[in-house]
Structures are given as C-alpha cells and as structure tokens.
C-alpha positions, 0 to 999 in steps of 0.5 A: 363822046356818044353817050345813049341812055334808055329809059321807060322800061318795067313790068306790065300786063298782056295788052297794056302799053309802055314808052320807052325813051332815048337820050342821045347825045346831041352831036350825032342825033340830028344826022345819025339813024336811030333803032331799037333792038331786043334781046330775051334771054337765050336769044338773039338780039333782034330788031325792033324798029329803026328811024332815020334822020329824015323819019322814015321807019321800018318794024320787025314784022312781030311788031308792026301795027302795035310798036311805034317809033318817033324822034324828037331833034329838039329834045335828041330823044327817040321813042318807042310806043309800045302797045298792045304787049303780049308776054313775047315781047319781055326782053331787054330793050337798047337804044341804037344809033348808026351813022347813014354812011360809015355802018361801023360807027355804031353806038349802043345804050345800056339797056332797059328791061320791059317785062309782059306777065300774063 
C-alpha cells in the first residue's frame, strides 16, 4: 500500500521561505518520479515541480529561480524549498508520485496549506 504524507506547510509573509516535506512509502520511492503540485481555490491543479528517480528536475515557470525540489532515498522523502514566496503562491500543496513507465499508477498526499500574506 502507498501511503504519501505532506508536511511543513503554514503561514508566512511575502518574501519569506518554507520547506515542505514528503513521506513516501518505501516500496516505491526509489523508482517512482516524484512532484508537487498546487491547487488555489477556484483553480486548477497545477504543477509546481517534478523529480525523477535519477535527479532530474522541471519547475513551472511562475516558480523557477525561487522553488527547489530535492530527494532523499535513504529517508524516502522529497522536499520542496520554497523562497522568496510572494502572496500567489497561497495554495494547497500535494505530494505526487507517478510510476516512470505505467503514468496511470499515480498516487496522491492529503495536502498541505501554504499561505503567503502581504
């Protein structure tokens, strides 16, 4: 059973930072891409970032230069760092993880709230 738990949200102001933190489960971390995603209220779901197996990352443009993605296999945890947050950025944030070949096999966290005030 997949089990992925998100931690680290919360609130901060405009310009801070915060790291968010996934758990995964162990029997698909090593092999299985992993990404954030965000959904505000009203909108659409959308990427953040996404790492693979090997470390190779992607960011949603809105987030480049600011956002970090990173694992860890010996802890099976991915990480998003998060700076320089700006109020847009509020949003619920989930953990994903997708198998490389078979796309359907896709598992989702619960969700973590990051707020930005101005």
């Amino acid at each position: 059973q997949v089990q992925l738990v998100e931690s680290g949200g919360g609130l901060v102001q405009a310009g801070g930072s915060l790291r968010l933190s996934c758990a995964a489960s162990a029997s698909i971390f090593s092999f299985y891409a992993m990404g954030w995603y965000r959904q505000a209220p009203g909108k659409q779901r959308e990427l953040v970032a996404t790492i693979t197996s090997g470390g190779s990352s992607d960011y949603a443009d809105s987030v480049k230069g600011r956002f970090t993605i990173s694992r860890d296999n010996a802890k099976n945890t991915v990480y998003l760092q998060m700076n320089s947050l700006k109020p847009e950025d509020t949003a619920v944030y989930y953990c994903n993880a997708r198998h490389p070949v078979y796309a359907y096999r896709t598992y989702w966290g619960q969700g973590t709230q990051v707020t930005v005030s101005s």
